[in-house]
C-alpha positions in Angstrom: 22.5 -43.9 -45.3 20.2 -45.3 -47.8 21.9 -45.5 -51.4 19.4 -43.5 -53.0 19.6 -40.5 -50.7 16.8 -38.6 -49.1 14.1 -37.0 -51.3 15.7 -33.8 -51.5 12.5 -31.7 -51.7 10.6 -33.5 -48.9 14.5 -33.4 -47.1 14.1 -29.5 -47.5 11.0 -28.9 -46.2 11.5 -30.9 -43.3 14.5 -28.5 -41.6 11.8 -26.1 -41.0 8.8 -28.3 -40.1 10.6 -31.3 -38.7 13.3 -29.5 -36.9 11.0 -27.3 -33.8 10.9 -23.9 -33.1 13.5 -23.0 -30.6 15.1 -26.5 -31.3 18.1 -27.1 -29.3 21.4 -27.7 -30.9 21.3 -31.5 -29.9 17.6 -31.9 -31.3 18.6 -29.8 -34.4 21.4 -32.0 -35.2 19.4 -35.1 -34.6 16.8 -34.3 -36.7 19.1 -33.5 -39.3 21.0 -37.4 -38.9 17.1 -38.6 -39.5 16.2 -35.9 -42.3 19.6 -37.4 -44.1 19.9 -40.3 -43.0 23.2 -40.1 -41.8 23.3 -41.1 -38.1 27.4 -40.0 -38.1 26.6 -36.2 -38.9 27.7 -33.7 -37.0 26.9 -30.1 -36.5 28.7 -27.1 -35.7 28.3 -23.8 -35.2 31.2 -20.7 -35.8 31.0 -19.5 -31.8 30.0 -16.4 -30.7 32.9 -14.9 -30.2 34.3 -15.7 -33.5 37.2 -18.2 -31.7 36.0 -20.8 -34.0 33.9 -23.5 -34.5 31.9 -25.3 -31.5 29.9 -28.8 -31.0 25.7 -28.7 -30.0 27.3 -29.0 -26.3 29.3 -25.3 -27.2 32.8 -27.5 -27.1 35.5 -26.5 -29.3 35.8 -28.7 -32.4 37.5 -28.6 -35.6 35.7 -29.4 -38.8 37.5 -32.3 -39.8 36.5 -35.6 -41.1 36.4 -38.0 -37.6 36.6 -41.3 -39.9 36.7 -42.7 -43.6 34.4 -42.5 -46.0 33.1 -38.6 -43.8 34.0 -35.2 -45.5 33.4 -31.8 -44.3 30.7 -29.1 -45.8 30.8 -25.9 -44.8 27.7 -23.5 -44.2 28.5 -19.9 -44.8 27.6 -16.5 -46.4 30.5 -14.4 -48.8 31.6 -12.6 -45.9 30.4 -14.5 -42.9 30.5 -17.8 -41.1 27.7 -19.9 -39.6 28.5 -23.1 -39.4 29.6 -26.7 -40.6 28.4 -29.9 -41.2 30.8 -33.6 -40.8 28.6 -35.9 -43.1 28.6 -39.2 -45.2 31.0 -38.4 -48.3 27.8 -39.5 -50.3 25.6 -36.6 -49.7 28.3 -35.0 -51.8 27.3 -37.1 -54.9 23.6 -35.1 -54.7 24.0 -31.8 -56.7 20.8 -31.5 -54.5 22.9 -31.0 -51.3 25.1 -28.4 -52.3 22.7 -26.6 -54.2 19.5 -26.2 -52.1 19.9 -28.3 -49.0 22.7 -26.4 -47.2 21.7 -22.9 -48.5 18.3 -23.7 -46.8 20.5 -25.1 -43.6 22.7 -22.0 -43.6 19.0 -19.5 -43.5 17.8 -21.9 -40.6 21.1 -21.8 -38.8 21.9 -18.1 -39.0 17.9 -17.7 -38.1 18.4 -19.9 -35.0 21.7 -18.4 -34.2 20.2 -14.7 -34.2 16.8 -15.8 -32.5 19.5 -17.2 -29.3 21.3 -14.0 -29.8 18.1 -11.9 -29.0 17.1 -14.6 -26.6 20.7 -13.9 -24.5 20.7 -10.2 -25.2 17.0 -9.8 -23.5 18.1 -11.8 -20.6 21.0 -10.0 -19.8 18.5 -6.7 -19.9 16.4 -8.4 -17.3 19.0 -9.1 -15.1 21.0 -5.7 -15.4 17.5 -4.1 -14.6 17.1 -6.6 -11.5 20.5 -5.7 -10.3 19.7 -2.1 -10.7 16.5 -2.1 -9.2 18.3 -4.3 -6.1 21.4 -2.0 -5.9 18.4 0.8 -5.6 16.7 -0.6 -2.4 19.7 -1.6 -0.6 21.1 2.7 -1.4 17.3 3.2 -0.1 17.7 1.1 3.1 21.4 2.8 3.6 20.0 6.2 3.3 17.0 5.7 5.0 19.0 3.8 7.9 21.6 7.2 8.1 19.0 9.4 8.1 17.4 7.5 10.8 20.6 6.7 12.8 22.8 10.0 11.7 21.1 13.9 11.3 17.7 12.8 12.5 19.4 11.6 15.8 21.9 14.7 16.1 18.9 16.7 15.7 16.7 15.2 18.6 19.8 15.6 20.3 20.0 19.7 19.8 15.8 19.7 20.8 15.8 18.1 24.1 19.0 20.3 25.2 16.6 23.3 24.0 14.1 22.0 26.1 16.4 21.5 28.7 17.0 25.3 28.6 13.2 26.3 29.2 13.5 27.2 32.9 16.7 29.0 32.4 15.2 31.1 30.6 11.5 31.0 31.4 12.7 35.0 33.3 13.0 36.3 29.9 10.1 36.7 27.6 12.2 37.5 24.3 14.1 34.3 25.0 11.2 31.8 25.5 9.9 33.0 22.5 12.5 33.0 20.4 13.8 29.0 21.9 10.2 28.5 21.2 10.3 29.1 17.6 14.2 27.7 17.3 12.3 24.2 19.0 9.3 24.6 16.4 11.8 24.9 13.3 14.0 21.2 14.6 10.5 19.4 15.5 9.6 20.5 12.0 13.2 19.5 10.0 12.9 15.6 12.2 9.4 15.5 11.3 10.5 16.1 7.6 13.8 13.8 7.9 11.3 11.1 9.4 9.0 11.6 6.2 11.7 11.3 3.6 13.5 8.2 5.3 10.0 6.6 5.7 9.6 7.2 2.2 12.8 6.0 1.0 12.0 2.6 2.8 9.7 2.4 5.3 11.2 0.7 8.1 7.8 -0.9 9.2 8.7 -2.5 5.8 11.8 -4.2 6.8 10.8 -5.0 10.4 7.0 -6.2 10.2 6.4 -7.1 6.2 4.3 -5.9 3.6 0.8 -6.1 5.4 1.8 -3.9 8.1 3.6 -1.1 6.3 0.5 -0.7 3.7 -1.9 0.0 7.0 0.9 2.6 8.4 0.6 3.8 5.0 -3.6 4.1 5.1 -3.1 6.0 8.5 -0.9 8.7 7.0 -3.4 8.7 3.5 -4.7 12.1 3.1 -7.5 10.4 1.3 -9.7 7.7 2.3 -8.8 4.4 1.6 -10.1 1.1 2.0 -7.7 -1.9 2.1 -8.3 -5.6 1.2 -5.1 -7.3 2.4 -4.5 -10.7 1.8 -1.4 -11.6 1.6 -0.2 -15.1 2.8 3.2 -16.0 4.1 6.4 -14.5 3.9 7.7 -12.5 0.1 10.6 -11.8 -1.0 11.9 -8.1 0.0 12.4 -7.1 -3.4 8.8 -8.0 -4.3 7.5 -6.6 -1.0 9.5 -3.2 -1.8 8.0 -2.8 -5.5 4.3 -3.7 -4.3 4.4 -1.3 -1.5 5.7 1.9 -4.0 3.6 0.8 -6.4 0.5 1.5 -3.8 2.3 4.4 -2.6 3.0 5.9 -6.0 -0.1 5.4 -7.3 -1.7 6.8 -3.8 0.6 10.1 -4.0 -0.7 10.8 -7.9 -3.9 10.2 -6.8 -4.2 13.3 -4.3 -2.0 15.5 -6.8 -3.6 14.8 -9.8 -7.0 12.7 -9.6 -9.2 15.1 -8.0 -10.7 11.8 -6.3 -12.8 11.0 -2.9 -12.0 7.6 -1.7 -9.3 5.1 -3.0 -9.2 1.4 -2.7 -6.3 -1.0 -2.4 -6.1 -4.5 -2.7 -3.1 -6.6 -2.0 -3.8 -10.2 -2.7 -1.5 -13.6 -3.0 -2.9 -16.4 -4.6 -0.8 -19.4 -5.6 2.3 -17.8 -7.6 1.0 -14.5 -8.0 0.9 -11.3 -6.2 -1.5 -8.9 -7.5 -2.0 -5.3 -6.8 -4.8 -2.7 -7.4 -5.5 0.5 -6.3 -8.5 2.3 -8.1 -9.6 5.5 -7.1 -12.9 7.8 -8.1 -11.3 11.1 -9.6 -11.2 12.3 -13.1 -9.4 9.4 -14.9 -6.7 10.4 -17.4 -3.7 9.0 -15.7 -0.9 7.9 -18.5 2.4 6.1 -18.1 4.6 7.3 -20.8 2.9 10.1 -22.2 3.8 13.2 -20.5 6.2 14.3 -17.8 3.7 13.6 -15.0 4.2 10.0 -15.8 7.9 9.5 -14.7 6.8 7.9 -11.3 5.0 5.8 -13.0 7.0 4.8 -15.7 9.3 4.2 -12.7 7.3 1.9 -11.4 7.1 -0.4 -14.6 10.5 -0.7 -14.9 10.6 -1.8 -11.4 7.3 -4.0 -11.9 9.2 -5.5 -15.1 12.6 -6.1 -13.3 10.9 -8.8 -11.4 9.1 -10.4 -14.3 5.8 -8.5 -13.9 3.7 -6.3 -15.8 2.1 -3.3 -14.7 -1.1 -1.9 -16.4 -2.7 1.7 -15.6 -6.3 1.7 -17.0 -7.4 5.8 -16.1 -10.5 6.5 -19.2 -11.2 10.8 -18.7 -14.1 11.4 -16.2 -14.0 7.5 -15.1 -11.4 7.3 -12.2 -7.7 5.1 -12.4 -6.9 1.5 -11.5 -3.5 1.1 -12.1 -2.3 -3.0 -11.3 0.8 -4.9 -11.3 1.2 -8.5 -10.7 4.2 -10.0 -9.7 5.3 -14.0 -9.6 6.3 -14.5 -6.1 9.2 -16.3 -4.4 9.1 -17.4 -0.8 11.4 -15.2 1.2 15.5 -15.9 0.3 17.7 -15.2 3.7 16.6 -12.6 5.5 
């Protein structure tokens, strides 16, 4: 430390423009040993979880002197701590220090400390959305798979023993026609079963990837649709999953509500991103989060934004919808 001390003013200044946005504890505390000019300091910081105080590597450490000739400042409010520095005994013979220097260091620390804070609390919202939106396609895949496998199954059963009954009764006019309407009411409940497990995950989906499930799905469109599929390599599921409902989603509000002709959907990968659009001709109008219509939609963001994507609906009255997410891909993890 030089024996004149730093030039407390320019010393000031430089915690916030020396020290960088977003600084990590170890650059913050060594651009604070060159702003003092004390290559010995140390800083800490009160934890977290108010256990006590902890080193820039989040250690446990006790704000004691470590040798002669070093005394301890701490950084704190009235009813609140932040932090502490271990420093050159010297600073202390600055009324500078005291006075400006480490209330300025307390407002930067507490800053920093609630900027992480925020930082920590929005990732742990990501993730809890991600593990929600995974815990909701693997509940989609089990109910689609015992739909499939359980009362759709026990229901082809019962038809083809109706059918099996046909000549038995083929004698009796009252009793073919009332087998007849008993065989049209179970074709109708698997035909319904099949729908609702197809759309709680399509099993194309699962079995043959994204491409392949999106043409099923422009089979079964009771609008025209023109695809533009390009889609390279294999996704992961999750991403696969939210692009598909997204198309399907924005398909399915788009014969309720859009009064439209045609629809187009495009599916394309390029690089890191997958980006999909599905625009339609109908009377525009569409809105997210603005009435109760919206919930699929809305549904869809948070699913879009679980992955790290956005989602953007862009529906001007009288000019048709394009709603578009984009996604950062991830080659496919396991299987």
């Amino acid at each position: 430390m030089s024996e004149g001390g730093p030039a407390w003013l320019s010393a000031i200044g430089q915690i916030f423009h020396v020290i960088p946005d977003l600084a990590t504890p170890e650059q913050v505390e060594t651009s604070l040993r060159q702003i003092l000019d004390d290559p010995t300091l140390e800083l800490l910081w009160w934890s977290r979880d108010d256990r006590g105080y902890v080193d820039v590597h989040e250690a446990p450490r006790e704000p004691v002197a470590s040798g002669p000739g070093q005394a301890v400042t701490f950084v704190a409010y009235d009813t609140r701590k932040v932090g502490a520095l271990v420093h050159d005994a010297r600073l202390l013979e600055q009324p500078e220090f005291l006075e400006s220097f480490v209330p300025t260091m307390r407002i930067a620390m507490e800053r920093d400390r609630l900027y992480r804070d925020l930082l920590d609390t929005i990732e742990k919202l990501r993730a809890s959305r991600l593990r929600m939106v995974t815990a909701g396609e693997a509940e989609r895949r089990r109910l689609e798979r015992n739909l499939h496998d359980g009362a759709q199954q026990r229901l082809v059963v019962v038809l083809l023993a109706l059918r099996r009954l046909e000549p038995k009764v083929a004698h009796d006019p009252e009793l073919v026609e009332a087998l007849g309407a008993v065989q049209a009411e179970l074709e109708g409940a698997v035909e319904e079963l099949r729908e609702l497990a197809r759309g709680l995950h399509p099993p194309l989906l699962a079995r043959r990837g994204l491409e392949a499930a999106l043409r099923s799905l422009s089979v079964r469109s009771a609008l025209p649709l023109e695809l533009d599929l390009r889609v390279d390599g294999e996704l992961a599921p999750a991403v696969e999953a939210a692009a598909y409902y997204v198309c399907a989603e924005a398909l399915t509000n788009t014969v309720k509500h859009a009064r439209a002709t045609t629809a187009w959907v495009s599916v394309v990968h390029e690089g890191e991103i997958l980006t999909v659009r599905v625009r339609d001709d109908g009377v525009g109008g569409a809105c997210v989060d603005c009435d109760s219509e919206a919930s699929g939609l809305s549904g869809l963001r948070d699913r879009v934004e679980a992955l790290g994507g956005r989602l953007e609906v862009i529906s001007p009255p009288g000019a048709g919808t394009i709603l578009e997410a984009a996604f950062p891909v991830r080659a496919r993890e396991g299987g």
